[in-house]
VMD Tcl script that builds the backbone (N, CA, C; Angstrom):
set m [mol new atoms 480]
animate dup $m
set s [atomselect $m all]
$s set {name element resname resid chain x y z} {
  {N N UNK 1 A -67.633 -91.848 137.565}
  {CA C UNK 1 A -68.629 -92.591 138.318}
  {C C UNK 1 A -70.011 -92.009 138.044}
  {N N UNK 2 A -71.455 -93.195 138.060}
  {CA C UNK 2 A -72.550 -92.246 138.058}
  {C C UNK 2 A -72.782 -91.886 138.627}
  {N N UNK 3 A -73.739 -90.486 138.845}
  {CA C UNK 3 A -74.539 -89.805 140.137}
  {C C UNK 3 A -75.179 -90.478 140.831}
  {N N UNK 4 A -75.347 -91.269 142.101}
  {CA C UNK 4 A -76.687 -91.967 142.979}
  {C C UNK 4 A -77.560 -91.023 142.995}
  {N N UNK 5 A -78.918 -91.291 142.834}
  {CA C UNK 5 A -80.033 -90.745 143.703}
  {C C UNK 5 A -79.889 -90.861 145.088}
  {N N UNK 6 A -80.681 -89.665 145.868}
  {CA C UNK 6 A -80.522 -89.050 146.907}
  {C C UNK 6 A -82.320 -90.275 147.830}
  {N N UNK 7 A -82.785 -90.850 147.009}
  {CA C UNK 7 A -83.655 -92.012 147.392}
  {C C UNK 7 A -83.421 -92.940 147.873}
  {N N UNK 8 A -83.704 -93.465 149.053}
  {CA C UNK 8 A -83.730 -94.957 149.646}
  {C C UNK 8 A -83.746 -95.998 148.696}
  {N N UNK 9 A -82.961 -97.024 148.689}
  {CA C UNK 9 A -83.507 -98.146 147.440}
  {C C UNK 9 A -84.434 -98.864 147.961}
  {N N UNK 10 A -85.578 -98.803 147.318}
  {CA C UNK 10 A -86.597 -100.136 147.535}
  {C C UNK 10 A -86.145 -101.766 147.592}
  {N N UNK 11 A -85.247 -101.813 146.852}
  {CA C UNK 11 A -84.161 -103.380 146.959}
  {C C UNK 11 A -82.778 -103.277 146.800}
  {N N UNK 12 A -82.245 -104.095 147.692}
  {CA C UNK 12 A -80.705 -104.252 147.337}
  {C C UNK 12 A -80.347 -105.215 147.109}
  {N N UNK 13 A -79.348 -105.470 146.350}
  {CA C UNK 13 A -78.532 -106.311 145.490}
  {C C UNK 13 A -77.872 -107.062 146.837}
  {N N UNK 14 A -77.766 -108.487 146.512}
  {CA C UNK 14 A -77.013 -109.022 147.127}
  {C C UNK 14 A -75.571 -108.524 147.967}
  {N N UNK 15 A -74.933 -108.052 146.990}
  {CA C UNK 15 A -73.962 -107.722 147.751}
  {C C UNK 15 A -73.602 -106.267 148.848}
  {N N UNK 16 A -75.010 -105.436 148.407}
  {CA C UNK 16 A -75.088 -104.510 149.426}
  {C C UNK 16 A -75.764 -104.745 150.677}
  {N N UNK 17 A -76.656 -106.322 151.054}
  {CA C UNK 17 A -76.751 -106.639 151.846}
  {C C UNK 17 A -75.996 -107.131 152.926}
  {N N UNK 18 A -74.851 -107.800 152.053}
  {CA C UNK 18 A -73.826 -108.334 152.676}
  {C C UNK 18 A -73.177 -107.023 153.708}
  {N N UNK 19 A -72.640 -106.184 152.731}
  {CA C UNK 19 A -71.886 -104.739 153.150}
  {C C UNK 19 A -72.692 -104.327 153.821}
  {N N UNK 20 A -74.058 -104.361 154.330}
  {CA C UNK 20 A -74.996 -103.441 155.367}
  {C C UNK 20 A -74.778 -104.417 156.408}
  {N N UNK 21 A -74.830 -105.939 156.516}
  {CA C UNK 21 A -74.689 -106.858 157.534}
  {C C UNK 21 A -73.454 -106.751 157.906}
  {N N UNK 22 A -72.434 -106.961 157.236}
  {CA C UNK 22 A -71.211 -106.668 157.688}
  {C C UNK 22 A -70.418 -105.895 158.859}
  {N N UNK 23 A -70.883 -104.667 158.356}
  {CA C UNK 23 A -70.871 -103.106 159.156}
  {C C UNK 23 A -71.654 -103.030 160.167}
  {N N UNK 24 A -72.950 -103.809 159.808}
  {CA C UNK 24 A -73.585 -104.159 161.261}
  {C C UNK 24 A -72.805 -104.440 162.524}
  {N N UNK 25 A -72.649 -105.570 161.490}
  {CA C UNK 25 A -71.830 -107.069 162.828}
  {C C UNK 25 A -70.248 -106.215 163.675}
  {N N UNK 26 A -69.716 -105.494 162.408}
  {CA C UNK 26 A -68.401 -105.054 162.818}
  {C C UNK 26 A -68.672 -104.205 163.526}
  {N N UNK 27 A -69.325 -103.329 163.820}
  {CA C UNK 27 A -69.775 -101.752 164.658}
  {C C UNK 27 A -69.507 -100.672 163.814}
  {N N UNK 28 A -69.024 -100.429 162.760}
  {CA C UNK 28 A -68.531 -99.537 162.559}
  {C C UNK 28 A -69.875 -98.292 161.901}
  {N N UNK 29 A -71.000 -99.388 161.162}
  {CA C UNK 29 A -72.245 -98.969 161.072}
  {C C UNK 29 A -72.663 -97.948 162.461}
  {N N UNK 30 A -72.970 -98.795 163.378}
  {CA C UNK 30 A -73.196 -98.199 165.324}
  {C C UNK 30 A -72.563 -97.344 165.047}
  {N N UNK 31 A -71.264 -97.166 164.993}
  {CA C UNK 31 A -70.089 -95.763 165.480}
  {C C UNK 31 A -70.741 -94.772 164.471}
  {N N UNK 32 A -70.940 -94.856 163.677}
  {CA C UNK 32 A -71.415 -94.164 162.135}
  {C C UNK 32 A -72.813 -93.186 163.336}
  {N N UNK 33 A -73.730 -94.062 163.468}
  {CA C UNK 33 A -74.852 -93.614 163.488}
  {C C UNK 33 A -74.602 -92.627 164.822}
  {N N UNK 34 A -73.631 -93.415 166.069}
  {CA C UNK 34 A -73.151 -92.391 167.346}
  {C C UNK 34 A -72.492 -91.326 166.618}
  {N N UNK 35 A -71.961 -91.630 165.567}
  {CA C UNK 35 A -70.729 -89.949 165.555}
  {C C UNK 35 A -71.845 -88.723 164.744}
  {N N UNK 36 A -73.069 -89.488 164.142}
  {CA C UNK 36 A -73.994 -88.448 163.343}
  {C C UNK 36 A -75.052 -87.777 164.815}
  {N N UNK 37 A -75.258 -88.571 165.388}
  {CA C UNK 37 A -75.795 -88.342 166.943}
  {C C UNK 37 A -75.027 -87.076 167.539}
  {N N UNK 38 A -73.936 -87.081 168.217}
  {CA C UNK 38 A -72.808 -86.506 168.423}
  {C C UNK 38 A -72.708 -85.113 167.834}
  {N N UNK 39 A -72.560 -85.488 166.622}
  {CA C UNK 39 A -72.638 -83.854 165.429}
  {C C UNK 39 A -73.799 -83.212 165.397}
  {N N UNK 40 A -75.375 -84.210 165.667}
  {CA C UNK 40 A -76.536 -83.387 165.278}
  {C C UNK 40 A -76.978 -83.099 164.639}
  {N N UNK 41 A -76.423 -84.536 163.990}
  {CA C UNK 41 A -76.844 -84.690 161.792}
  {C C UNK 41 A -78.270 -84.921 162.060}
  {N N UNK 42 A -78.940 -84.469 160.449}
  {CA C UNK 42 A -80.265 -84.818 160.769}
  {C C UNK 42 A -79.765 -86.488 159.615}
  {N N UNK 43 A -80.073 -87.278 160.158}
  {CA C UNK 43 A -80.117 -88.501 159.861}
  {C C UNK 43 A -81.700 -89.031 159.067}
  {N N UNK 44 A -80.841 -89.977 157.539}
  {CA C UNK 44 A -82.280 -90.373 156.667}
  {C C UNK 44 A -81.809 -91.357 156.067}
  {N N UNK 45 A -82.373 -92.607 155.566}
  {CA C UNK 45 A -81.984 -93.572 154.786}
  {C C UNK 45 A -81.546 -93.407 153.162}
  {N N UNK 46 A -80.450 -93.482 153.023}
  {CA C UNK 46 A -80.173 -93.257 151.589}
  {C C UNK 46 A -80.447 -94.490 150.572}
  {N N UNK 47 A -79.412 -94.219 149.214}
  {CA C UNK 47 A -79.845 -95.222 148.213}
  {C C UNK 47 A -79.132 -96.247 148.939}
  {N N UNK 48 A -78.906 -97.618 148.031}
  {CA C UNK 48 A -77.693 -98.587 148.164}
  {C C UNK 48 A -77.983 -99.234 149.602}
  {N N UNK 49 A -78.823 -98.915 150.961}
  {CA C UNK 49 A -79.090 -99.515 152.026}
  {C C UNK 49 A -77.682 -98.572 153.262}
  {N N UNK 50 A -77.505 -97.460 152.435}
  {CA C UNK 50 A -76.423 -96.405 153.230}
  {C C UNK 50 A -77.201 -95.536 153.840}
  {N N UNK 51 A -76.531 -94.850 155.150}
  {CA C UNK 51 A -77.270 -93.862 155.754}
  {C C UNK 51 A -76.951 -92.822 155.532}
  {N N UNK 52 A -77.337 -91.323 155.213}
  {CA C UNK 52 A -76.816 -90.536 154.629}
  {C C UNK 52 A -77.343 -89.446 156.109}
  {N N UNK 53 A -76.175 -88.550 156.192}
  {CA C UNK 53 A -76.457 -87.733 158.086}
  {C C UNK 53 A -75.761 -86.593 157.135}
  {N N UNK 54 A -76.570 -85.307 157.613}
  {CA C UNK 54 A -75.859 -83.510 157.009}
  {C C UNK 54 A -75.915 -82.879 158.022}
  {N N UNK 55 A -75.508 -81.875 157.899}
  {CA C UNK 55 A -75.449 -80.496 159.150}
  {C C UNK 55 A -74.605 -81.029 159.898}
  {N N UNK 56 A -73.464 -82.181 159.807}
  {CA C UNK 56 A -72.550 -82.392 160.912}
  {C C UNK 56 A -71.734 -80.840 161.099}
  {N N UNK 57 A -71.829 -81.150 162.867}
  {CA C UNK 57 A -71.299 -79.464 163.382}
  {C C UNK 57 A -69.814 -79.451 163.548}
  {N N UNK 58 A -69.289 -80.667 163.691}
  {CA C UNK 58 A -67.830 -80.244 163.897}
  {C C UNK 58 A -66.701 -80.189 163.166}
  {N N UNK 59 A -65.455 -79.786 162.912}
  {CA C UNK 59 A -64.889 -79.147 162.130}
  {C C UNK 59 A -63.163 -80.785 162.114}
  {N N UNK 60 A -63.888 -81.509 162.660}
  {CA C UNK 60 A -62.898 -82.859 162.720}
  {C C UNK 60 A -63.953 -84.133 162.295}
  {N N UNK 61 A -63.429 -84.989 161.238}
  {CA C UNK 61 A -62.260 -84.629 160.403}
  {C C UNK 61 A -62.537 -83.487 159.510}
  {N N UNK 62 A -61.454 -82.822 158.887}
  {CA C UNK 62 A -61.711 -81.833 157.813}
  {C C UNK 62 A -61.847 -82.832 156.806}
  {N N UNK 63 A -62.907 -82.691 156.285}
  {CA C UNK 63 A -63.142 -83.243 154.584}
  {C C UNK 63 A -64.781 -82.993 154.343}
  {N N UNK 64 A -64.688 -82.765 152.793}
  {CA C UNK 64 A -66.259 -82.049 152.622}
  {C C UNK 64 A -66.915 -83.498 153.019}
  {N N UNK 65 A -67.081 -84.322 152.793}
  {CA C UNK 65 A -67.531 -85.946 153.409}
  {C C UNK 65 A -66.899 -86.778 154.397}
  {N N UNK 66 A -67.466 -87.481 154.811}
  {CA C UNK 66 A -66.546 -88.820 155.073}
  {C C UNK 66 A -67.610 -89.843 155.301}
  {N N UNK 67 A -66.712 -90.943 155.754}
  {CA C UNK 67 A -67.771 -92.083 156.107}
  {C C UNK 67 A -67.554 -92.899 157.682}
  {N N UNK 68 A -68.355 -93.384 158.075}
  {CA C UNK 68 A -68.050 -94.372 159.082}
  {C C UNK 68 A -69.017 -95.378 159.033}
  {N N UNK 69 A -68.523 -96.581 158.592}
  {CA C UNK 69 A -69.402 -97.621 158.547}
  {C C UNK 69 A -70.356 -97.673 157.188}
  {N N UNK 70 A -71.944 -97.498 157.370}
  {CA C UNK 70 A -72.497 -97.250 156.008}
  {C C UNK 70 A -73.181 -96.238 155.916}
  {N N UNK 71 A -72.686 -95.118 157.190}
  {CA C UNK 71 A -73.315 -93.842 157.256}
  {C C UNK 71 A -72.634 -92.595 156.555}
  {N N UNK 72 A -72.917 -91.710 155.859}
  {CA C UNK 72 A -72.198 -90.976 155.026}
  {C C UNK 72 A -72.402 -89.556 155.975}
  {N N UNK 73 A -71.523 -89.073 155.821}
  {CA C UNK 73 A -71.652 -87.723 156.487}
  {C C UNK 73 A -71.065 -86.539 156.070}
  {N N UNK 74 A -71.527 -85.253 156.128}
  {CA C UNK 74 A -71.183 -83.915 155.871}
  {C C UNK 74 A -71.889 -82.838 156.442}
  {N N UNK 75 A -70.943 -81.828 156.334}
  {CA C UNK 75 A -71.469 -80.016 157.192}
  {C C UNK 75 A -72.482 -79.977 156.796}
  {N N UNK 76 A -72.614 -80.069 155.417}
  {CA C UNK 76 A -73.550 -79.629 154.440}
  {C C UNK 76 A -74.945 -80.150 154.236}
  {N N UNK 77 A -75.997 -79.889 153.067}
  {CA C UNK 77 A -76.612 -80.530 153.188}
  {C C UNK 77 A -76.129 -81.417 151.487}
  {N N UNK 78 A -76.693 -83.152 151.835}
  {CA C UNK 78 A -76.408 -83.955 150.905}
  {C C UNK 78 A -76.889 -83.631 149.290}
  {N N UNK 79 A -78.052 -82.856 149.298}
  {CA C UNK 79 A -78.362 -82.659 147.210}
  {C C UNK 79 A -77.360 -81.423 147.489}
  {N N UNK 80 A -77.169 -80.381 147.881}
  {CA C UNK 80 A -76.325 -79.550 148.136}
  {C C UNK 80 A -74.393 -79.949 147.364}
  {N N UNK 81 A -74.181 -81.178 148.367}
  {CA C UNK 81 A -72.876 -81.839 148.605}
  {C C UNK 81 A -72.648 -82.497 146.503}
  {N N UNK 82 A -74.095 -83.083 146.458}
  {CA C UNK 82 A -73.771 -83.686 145.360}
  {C C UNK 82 A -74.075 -83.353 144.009}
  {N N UNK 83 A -74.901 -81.741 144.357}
  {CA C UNK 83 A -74.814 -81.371 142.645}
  {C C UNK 83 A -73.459 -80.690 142.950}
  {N N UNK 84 A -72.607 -80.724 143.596}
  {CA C UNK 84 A -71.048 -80.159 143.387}
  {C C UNK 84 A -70.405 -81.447 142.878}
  {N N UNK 85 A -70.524 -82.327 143.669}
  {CA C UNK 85 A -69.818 -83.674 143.243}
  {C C UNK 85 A -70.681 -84.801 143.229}
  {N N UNK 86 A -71.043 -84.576 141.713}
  {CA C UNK 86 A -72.162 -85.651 141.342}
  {C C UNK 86 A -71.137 -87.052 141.669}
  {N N UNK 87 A -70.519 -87.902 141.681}
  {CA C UNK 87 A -69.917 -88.881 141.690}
  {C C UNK 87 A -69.820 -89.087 143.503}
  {N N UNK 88 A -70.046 -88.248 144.554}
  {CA C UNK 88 A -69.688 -88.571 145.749}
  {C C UNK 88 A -69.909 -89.357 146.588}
  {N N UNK 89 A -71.237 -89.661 146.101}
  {CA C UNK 89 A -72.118 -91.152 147.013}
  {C C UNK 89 A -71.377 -92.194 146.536}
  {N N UNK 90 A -71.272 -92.415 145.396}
  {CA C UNK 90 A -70.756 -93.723 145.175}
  {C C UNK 90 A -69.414 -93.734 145.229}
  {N N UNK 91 A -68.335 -92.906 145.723}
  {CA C UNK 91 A -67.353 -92.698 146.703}
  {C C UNK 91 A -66.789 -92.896 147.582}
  {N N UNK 92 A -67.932 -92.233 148.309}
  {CA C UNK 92 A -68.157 -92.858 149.729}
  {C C UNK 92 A -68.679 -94.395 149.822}
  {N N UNK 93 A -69.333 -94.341 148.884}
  {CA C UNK 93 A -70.224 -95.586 149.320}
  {C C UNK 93 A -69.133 -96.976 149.263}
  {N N UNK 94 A -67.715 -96.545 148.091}
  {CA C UNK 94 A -66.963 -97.476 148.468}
  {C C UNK 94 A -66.068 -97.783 149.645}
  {N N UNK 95 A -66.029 -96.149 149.945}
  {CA C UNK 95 A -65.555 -96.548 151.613}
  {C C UNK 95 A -66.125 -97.149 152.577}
  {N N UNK 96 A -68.110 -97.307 152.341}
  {CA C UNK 96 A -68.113 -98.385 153.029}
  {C C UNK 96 A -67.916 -99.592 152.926}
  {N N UNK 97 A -68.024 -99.901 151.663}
  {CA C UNK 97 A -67.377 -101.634 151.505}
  {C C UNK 97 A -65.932 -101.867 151.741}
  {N N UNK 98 A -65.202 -100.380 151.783}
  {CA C UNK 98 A -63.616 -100.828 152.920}
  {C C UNK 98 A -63.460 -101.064 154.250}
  {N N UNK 99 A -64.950 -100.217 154.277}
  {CA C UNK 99 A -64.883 -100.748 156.355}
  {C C UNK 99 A -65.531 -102.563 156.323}
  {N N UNK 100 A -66.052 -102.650 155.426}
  {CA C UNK 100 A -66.602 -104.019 155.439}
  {C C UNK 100 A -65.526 -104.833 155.030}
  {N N UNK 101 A -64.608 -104.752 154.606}
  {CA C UNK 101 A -63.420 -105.368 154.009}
  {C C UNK 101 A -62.332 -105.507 155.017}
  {N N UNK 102 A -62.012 -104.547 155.862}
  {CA C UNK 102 A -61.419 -104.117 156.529}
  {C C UNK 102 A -61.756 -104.631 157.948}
  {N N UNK 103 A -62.420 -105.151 158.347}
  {CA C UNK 103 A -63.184 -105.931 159.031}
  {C C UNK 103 A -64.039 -104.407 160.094}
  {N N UNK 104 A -64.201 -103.290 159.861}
  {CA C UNK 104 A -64.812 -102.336 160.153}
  {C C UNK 104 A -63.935 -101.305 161.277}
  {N N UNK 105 A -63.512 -101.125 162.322}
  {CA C UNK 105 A -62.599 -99.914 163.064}
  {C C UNK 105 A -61.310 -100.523 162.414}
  {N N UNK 106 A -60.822 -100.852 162.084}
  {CA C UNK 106 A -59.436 -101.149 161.805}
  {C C UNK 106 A -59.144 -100.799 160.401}
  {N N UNK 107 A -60.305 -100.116 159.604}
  {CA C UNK 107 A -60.195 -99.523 158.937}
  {C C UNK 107 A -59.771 -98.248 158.946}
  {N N UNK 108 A -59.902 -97.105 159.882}
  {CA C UNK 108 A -59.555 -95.771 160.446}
  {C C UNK 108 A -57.896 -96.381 160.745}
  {N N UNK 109 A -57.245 -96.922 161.370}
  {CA C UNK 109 A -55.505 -96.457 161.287}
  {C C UNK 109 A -55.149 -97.232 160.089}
  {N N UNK 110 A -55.649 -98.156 158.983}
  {CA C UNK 110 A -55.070 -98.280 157.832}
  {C C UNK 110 A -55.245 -97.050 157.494}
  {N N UNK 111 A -56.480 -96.228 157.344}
  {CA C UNK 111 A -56.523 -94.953 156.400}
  {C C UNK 111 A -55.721 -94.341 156.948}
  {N N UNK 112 A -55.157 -93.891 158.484}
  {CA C UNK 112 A -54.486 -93.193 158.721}
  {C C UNK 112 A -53.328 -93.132 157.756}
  {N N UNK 113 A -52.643 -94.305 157.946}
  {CA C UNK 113 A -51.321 -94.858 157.591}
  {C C UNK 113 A -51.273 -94.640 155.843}
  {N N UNK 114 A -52.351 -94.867 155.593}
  {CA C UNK 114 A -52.576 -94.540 153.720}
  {C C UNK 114 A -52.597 -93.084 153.359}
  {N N UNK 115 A -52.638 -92.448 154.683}
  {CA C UNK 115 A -53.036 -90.780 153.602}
  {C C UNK 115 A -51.761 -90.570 154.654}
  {N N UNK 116 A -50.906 -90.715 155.507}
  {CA C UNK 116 A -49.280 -90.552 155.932}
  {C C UNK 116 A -48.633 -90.580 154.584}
  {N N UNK 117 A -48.520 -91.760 153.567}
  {CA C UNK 117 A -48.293 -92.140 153.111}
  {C C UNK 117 A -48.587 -91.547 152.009}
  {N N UNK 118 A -49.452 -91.252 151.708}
  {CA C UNK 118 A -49.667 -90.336 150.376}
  {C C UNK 118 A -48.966 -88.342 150.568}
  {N N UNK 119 A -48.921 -88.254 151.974}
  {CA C UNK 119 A -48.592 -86.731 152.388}
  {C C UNK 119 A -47.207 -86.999 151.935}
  {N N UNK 120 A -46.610 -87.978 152.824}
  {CA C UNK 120 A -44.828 -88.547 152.801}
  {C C UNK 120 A -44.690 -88.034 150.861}
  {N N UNK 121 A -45.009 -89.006 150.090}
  {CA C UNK 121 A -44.602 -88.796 148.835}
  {C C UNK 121 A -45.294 -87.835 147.916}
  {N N UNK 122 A -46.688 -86.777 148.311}
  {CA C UNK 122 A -47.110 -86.259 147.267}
  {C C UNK 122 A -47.208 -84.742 147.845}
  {N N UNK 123 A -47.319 -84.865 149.523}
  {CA C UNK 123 A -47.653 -83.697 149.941}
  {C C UNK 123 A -49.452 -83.686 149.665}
  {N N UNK 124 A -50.224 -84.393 149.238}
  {CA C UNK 124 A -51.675 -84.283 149.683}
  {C C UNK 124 A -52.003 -85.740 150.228}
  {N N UNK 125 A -53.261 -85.490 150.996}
  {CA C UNK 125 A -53.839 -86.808 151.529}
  {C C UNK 125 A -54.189 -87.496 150.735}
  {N N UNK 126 A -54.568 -87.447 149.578}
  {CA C UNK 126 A -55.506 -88.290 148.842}
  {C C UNK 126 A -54.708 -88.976 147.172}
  {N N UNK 127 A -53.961 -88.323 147.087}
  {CA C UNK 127 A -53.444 -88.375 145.403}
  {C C UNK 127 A -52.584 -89.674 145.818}
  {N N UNK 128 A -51.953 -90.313 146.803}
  {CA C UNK 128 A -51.243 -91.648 146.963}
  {C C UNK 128 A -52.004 -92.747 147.543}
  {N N UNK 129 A -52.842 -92.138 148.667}
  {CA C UNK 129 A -53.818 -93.190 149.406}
  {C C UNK 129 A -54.178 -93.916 148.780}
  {N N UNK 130 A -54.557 -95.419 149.076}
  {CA C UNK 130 A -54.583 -96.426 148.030}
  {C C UNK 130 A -56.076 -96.159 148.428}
  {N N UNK 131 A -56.850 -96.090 149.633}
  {CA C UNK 131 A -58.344 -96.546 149.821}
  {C C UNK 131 A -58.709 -94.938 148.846}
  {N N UNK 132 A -58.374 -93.706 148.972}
  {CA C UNK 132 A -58.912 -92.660 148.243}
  {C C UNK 132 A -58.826 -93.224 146.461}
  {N N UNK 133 A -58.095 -93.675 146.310}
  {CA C UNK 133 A -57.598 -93.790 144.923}
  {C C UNK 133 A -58.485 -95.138 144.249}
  {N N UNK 134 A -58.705 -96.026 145.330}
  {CA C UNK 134 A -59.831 -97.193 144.998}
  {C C UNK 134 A -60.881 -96.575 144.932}
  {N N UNK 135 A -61.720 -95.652 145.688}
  {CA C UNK 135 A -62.756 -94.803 145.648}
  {C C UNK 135 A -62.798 -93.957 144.338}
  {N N UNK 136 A -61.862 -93.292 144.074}
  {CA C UNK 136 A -61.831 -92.772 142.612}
  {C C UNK 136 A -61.460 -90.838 143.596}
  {N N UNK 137 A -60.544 -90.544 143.083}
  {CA C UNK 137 A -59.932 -89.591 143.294}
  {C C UNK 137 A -61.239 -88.492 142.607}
  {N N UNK 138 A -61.264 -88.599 141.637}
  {CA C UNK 138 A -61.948 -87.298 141.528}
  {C C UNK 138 A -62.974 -87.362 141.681}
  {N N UNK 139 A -64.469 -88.338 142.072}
  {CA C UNK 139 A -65.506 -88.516 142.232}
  {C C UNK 139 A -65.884 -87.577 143.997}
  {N N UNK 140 A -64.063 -88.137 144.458}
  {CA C UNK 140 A -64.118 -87.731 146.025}
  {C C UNK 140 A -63.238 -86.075 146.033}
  {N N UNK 141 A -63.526 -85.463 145.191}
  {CA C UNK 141 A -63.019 -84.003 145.022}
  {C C UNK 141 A -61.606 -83.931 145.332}
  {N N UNK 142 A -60.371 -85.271 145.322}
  {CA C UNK 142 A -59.541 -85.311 145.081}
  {C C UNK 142 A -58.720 -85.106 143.731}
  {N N UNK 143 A -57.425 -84.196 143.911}
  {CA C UNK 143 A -56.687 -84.044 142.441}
  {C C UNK 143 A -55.593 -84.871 142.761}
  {N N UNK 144 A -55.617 -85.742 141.657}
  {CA C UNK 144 A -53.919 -86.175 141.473}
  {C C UNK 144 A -52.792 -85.482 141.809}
  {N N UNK 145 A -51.514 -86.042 142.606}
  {CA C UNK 145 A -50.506 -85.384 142.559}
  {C C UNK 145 A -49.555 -86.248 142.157}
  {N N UNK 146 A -48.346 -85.549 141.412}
  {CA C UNK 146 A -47.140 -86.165 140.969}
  {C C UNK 146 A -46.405 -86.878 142.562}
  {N N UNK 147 A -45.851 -88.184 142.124}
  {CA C UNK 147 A -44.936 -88.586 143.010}
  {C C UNK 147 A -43.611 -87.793 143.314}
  {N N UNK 148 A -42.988 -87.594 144.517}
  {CA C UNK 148 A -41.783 -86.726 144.720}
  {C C UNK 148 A -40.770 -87.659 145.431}
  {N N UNK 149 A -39.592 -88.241 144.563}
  {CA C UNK 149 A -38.476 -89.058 144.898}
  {C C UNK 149 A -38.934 -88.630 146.886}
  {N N UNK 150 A -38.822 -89.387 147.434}
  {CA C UNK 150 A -38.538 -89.778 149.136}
  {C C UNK 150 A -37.831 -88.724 149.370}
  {N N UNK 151 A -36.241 -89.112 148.586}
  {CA C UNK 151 A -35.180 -88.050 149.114}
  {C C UNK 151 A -35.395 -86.438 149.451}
  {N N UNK 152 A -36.434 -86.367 148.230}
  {CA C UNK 152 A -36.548 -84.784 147.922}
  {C C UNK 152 A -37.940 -84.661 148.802}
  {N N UNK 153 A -38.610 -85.144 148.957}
  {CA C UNK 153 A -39.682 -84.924 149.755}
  {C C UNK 153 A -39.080 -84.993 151.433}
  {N N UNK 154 A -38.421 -85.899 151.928}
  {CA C UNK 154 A -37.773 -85.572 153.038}
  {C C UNK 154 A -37.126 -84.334 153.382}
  {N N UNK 155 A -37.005 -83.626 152.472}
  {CA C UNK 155 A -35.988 -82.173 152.409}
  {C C UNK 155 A -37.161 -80.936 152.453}
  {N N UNK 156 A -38.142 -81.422 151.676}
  {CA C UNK 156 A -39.220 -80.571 151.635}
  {C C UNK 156 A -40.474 -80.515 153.022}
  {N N UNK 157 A -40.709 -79.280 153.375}
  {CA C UNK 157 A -42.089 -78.912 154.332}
  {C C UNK 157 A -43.318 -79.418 153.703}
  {N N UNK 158 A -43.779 -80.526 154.660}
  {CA C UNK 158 A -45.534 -80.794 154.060}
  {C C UNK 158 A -46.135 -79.798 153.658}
  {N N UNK 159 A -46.683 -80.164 152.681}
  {CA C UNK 159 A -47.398 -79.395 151.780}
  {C C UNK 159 A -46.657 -78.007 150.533}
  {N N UNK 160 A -45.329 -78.283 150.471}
  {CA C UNK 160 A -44.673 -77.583 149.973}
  {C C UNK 160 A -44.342 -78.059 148.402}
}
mol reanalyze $m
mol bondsrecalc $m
mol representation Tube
mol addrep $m
């Protein structure tokens, strides 16, 4: 994936308008901007018409990113986050067009159910998840894992 600039876009493309209205309409944008509130992100307009929030303080969910809605979030700070993982904005940024797809909160227990589902057969969250794996596994500091027959993974301790 390419690197985004860490710049507001002066214009967006049709279809990132859509995905900013969308997330609007659905809340999941709102929840985005309450959960960066909440943490005590310092909150700034990113590229693509996404909000980009750092210094989140709390330690749930564990992941160096995440998203809610079209707000991007991390501990860290964002040029920080992305000369490690130049590919991460546009990552995330597809997770927001899954909350827009997804019709926006009902996106959080599909993901649940997608990274169950990837633990069940790989033992990591991300190497089966279909929404991590649409995002691009390694852009999102995910490694591939081999599939493990059901049988034998039922026998085996998560993460073993």
């Amino acid at each position: 994936m390419t690197p985004v600039a860490l710049v507001p876009s002066e214009r967006l493309s049709r279809g990132q308008r859509v995905r900013r209205l969308a997330n609007l309409v659905n809340g999941s944008t709102v929840l985005g901007l309450g959960v960066a509130a909440l943490g005590r992100c310092r909150v700034r307009r990113g590229p693509r018409g996404l909000w980009l929030a750092d210094r989140y303080r709390f330690d749930f969910p564990r992941a160096g990113a995440f998203t809610v809605g079209d707000v991007l979030l991390t501990a860290d700070e964002w040029p920080a986050r992305v000369q490690v993982y130049p590919g991460l904005l546009a990552h995330e940024e597809r997770h927001a067009w899954q909350y827009a797809v997804c019709g926006g909160l009902p996106f959080v227990p599909l993901y649940v159910l997608a990274m169950a589902w990837s633990v069940l057969r790989t033992g990591t969250k991300g190497a089966r998840n279909v929404f991590e794996r649409d995002a691009g596994l390694a852009a999102g500091g995910y490694l591939d894992a081999p599939v493990v027959p059901l049988r034998a993974r039922l026998r085996r301790p998560v993460g073993a």
